[in-house]
Chimera marker file (.cmm) of the C-alpha trace (Angstrom):
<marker_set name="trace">
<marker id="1" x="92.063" y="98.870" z="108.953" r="1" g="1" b="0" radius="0.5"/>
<marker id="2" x="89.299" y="101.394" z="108.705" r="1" g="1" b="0" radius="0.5"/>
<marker id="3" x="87.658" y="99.700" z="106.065" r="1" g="1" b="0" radius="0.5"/>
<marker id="4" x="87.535" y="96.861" z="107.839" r="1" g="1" b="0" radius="0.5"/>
<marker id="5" x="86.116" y="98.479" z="111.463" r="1" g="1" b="0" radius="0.5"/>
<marker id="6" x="83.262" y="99.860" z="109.244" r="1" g="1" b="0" radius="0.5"/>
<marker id="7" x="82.702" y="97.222" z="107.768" r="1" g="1" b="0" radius="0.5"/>
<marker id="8" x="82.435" y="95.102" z="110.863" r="1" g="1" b="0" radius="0.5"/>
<marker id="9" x="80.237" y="97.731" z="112.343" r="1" g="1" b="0" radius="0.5"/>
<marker id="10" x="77.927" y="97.746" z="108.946" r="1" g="1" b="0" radius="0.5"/>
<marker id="11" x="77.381" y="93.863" z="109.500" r="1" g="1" b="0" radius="0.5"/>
<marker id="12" x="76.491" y="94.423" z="113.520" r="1" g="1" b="0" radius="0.5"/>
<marker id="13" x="73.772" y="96.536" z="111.666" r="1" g="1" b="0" radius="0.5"/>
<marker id="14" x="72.758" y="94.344" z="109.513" r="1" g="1" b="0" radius="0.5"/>
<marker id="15" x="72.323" y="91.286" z="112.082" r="1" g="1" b="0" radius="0.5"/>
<marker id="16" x="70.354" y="93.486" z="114.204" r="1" g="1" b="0" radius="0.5"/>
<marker id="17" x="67.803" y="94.114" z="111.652" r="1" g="1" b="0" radius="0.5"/>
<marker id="18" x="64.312" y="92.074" z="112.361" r="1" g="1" b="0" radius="0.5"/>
<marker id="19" x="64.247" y="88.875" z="110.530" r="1" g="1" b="0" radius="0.5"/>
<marker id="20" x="61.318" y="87.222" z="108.822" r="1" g="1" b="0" radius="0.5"/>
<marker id="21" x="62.362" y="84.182" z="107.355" r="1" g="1" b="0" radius="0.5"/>
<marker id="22" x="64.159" y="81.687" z="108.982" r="1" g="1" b="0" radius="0.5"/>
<marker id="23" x="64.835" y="79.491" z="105.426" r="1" g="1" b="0" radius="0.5"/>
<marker id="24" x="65.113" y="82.541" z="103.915" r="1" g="1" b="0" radius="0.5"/>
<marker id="25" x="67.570" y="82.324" z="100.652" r="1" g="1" b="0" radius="0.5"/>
<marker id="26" x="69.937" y="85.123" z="99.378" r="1" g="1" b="0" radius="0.5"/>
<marker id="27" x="68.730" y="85.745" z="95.918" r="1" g="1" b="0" radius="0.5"/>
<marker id="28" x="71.133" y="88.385" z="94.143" r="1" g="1" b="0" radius="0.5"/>
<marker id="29" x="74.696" y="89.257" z="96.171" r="1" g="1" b="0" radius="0.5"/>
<marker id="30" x="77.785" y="91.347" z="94.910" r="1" g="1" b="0" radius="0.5"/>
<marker id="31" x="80.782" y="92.833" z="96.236" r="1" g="1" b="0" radius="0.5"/>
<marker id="32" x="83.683" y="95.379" z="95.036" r="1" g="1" b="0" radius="0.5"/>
<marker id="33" x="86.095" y="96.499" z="97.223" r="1" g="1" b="0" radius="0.5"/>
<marker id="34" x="89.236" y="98.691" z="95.704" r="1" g="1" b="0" radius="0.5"/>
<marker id="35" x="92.059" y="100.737" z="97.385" r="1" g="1" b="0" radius="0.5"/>
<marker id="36" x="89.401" y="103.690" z="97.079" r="1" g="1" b="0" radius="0.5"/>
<marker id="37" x="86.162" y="102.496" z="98.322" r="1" g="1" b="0" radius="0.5"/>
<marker id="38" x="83.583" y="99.457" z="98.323" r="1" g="1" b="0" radius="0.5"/>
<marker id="39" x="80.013" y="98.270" z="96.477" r="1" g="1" b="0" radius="0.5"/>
<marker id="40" x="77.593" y="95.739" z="98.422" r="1" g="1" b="0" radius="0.5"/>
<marker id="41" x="74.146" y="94.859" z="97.492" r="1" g="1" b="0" radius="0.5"/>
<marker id="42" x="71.815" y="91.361" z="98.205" r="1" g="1" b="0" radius="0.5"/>
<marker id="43" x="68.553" y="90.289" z="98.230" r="1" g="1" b="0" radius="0.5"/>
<marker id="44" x="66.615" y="87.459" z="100.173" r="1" g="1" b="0" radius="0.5"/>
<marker id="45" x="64.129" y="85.703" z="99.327" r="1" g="1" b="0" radius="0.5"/>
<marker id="46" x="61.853" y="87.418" z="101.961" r="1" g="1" b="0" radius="0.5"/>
<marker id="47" x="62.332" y="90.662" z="101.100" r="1" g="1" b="0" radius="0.5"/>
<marker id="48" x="65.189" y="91.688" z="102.747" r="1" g="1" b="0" radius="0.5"/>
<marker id="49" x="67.923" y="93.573" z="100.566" r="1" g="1" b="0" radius="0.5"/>
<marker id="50" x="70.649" y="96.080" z="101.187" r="1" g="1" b="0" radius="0.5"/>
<marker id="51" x="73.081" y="97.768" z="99.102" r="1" g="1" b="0" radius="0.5"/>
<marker id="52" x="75.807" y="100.038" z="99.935" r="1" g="1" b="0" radius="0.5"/>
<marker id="53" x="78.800" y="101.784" z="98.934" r="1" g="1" b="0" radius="0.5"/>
<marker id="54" x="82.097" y="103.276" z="100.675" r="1" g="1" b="0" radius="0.5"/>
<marker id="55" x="83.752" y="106.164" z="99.414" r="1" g="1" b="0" radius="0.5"/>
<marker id="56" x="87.604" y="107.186" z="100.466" r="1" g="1" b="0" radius="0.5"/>
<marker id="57" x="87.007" y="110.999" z="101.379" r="1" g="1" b="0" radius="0.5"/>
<marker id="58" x="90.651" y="112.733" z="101.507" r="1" g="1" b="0" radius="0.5"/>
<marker id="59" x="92.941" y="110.148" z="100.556" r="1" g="1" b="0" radius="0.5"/>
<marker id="60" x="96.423" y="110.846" z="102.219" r="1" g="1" b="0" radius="0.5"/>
<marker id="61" x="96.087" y="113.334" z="104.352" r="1" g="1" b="0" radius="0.5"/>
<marker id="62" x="94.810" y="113.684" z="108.145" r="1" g="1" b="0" radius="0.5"/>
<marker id="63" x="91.638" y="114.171" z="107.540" r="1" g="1" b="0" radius="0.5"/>
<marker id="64" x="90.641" y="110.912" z="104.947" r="1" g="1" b="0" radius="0.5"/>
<marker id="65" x="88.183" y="109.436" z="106.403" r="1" g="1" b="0" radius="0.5"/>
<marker id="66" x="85.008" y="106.846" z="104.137" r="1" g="1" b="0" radius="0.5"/>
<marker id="67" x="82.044" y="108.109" z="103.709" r="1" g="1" b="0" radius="0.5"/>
<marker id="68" x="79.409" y="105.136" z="103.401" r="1" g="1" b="0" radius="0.5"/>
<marker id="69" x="75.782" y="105.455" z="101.784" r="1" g="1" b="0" radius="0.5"/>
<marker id="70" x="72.756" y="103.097" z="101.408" r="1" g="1" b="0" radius="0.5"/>
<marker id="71" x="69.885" y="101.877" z="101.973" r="1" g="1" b="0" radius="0.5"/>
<marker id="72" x="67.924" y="98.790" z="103.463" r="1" g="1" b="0" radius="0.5"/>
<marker id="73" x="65.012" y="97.247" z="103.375" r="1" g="1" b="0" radius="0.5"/>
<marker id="74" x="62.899" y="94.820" z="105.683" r="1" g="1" b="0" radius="0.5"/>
<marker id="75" x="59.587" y="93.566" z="106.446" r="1" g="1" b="0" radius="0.5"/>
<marker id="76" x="58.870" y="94.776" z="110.027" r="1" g="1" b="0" radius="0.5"/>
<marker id="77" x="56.775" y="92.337" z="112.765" r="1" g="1" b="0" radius="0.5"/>
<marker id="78" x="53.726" y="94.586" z="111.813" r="1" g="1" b="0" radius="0.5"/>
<marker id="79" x="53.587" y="93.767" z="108.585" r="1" g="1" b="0" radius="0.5"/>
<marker id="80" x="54.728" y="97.059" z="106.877" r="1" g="1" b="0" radius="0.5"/>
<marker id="81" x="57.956" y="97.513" z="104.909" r="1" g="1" b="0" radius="0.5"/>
<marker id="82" x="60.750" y="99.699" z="106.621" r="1" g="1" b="0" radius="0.5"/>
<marker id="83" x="63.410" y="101.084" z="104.396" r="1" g="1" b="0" radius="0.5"/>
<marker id="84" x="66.403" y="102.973" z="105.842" r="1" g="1" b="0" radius="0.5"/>
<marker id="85" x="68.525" y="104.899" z="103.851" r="1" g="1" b="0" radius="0.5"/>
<marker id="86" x="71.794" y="106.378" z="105.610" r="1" g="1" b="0" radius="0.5"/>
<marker id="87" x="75.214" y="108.304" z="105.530" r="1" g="1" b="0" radius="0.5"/>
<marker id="88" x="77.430" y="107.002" z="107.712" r="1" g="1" b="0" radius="0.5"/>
<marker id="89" x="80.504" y="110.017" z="107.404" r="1" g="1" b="0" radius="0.5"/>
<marker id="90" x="82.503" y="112.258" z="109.868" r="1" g="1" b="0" radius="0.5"/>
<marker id="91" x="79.623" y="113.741" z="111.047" r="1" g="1" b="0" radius="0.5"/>
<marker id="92" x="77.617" y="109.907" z="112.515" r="1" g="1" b="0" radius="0.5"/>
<marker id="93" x="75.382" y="108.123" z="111.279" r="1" g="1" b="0" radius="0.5"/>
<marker id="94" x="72.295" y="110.075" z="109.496" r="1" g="1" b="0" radius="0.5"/>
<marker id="95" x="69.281" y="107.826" z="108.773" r="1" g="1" b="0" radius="0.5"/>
<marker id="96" x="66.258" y="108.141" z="107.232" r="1" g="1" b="0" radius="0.5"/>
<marker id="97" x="63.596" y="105.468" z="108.215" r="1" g="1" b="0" radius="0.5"/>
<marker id="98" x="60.077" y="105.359" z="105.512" r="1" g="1" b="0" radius="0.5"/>
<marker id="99" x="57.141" y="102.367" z="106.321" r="1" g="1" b="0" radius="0.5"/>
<marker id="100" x="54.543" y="101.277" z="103.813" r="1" g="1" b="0" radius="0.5"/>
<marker id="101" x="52.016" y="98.495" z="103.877" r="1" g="1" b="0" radius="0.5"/>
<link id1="1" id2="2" r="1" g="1" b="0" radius="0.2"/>
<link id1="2" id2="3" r="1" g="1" b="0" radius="0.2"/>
<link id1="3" id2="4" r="1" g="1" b="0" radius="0.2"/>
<link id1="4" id2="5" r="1" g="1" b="0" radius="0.2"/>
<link id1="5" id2="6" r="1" g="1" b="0" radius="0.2"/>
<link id1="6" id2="7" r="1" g="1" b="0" radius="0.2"/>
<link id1="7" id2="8" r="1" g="1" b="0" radius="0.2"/>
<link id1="8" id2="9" r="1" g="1" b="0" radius="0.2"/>
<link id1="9" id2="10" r="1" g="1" b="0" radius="0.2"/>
<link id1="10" id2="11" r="1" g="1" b="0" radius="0.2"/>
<link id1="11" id2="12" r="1" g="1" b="0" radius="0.2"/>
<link id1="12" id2="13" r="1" g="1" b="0" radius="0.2"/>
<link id1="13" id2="14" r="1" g="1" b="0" radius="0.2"/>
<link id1="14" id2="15" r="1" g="1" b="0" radius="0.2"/>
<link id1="15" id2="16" r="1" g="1" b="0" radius="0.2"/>
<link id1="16" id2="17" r="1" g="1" b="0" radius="0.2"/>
<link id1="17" id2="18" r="1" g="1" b="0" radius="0.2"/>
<link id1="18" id2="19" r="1" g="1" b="0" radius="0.2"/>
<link id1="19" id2="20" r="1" g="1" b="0" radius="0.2"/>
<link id1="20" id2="21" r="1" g="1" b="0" radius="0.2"/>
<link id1="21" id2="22" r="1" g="1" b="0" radius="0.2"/>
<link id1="22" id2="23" r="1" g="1" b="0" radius="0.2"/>
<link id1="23" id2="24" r="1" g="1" b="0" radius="0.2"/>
<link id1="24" id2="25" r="1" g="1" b="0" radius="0.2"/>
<link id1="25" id2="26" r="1" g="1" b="0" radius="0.2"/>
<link id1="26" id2="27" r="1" g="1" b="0" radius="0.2"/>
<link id1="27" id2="28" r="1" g="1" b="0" radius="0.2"/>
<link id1="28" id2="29" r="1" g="1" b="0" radius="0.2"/>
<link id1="29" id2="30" r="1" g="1" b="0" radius="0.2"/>
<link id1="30" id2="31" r="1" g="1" b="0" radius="0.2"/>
<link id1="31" id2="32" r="1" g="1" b="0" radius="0.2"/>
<link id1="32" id2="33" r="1" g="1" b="0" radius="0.2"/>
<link id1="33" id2="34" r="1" g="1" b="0" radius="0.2"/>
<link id1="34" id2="35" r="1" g="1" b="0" radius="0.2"/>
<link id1="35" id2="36" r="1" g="1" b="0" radius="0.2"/>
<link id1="36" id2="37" r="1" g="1" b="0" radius="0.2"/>
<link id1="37" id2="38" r="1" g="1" b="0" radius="0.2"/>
<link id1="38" id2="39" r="1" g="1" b="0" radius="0.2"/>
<link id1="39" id2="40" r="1" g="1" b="0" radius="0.2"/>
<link id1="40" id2="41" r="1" g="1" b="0" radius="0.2"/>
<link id1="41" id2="42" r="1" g="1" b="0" radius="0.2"/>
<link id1="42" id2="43" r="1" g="1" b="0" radius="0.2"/>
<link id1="43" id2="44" r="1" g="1" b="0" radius="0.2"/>
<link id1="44" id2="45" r="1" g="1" b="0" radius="0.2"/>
<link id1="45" id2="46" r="1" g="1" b="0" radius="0.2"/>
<link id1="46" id2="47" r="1" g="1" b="0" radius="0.2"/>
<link id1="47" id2="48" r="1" g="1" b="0" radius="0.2"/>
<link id1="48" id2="49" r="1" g="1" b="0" radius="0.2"/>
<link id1="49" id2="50" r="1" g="1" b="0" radius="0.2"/>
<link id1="50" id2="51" r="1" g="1" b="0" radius="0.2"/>
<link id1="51" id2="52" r="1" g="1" b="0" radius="0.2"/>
<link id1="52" id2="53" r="1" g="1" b="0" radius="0.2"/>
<link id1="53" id2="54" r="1" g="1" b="0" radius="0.2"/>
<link id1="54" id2="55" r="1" g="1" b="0" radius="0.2"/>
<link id1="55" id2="56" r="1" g="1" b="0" radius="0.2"/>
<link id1="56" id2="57" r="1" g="1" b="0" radius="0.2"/>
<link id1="57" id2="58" r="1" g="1" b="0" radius="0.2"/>
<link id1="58" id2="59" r="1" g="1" b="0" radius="0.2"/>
<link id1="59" id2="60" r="1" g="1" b="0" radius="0.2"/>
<link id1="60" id2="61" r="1" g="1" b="0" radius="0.2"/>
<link id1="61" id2="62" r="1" g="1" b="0" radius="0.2"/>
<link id1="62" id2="63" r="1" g="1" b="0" radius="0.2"/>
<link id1="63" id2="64" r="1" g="1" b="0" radius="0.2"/>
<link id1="64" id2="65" r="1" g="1" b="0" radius="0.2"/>
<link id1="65" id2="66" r="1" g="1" b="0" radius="0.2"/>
<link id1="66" id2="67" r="1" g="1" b="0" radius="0.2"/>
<link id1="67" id2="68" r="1" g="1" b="0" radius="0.2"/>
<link id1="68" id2="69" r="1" g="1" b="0" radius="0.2"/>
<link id1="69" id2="70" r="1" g="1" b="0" radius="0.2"/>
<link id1="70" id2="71" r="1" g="1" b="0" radius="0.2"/>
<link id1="71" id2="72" r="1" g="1" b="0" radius="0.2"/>
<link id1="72" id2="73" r="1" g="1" b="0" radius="0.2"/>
<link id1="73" id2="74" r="1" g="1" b="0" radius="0.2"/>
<link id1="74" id2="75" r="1" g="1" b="0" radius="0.2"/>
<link id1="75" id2="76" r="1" g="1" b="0" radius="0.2"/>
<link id1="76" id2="77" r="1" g="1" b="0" radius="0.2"/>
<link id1="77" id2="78" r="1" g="1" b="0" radius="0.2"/>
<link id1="78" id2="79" r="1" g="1" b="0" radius="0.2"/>
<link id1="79" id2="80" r="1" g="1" b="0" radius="0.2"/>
<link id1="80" id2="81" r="1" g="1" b="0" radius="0.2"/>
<link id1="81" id2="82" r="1" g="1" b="0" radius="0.2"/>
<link id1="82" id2="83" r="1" g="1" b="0" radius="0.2"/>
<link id1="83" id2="84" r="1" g="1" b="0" radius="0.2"/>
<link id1="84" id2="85" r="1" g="1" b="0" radius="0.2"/>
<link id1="85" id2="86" r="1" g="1" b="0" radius="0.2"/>
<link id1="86" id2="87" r="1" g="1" b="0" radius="0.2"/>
<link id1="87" id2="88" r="1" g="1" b="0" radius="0.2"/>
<link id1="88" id2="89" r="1" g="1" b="0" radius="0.2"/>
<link id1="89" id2="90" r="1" g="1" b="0" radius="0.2"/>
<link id1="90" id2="91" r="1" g="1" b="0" radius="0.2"/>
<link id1="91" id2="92" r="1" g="1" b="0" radius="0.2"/>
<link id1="92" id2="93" r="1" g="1" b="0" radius="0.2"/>
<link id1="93" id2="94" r="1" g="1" b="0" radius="0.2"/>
<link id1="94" id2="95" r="1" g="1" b="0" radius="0.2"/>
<link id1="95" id2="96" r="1" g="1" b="0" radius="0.2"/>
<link id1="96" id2="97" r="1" g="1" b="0" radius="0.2"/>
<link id1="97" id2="98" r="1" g="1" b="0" radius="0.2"/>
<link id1="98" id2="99" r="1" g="1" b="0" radius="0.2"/>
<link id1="99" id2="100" r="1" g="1" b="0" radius="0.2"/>
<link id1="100" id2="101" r="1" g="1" b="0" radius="0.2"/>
</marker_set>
């Protein structure tokens, strides 16, 4: 259940992010999810790509709770690249935003 309400709540994310390319293709996708944790990554042809991965912190006991890390990337309207990296754990969600040209 967890898994899947951060999940859901990674995606919301995800949609939100500024899009480029409206024919824009997916170009590399995988996906791993165990009893302990979960792997995501893609690409687009646009430049978009994200990768992540959920860790189960404390398994059994009151306190277990998944920890998530990654990163993103995306082409902002002004023409520079953003990339986000992020921890997403019992203390929020900590991001780190960079822009290049």
């Amino acid at each position: 259940m967890k898994l899947t309400l951060v999940f859901a709540a990674i995606l919301a994310v995800a949609v939100a992010v500024p899009q480029s390319g409206k024919d824009a293709q997916i170009t590399a996708y995988s996906n791993d999810v165990g009893l302990d944790g979960y792997n995501f990554a893609f690409q687009t042809s646009d430049g978009i790509s994200r990768n992540e991965q959920g860790t189960l912190k404390n398994p059994g006991t009151e306190n277990e709770a998944i920890e998530v890390r990654g990163t993103y990337t995306y082409k902002g309207v002004d023409g520079k690249d953003y990339t986000v990296n992020f921890v997403a754990n019992e203390n929020g969600y900590q991001p780190q935003v960079s822009a290049r040209k």
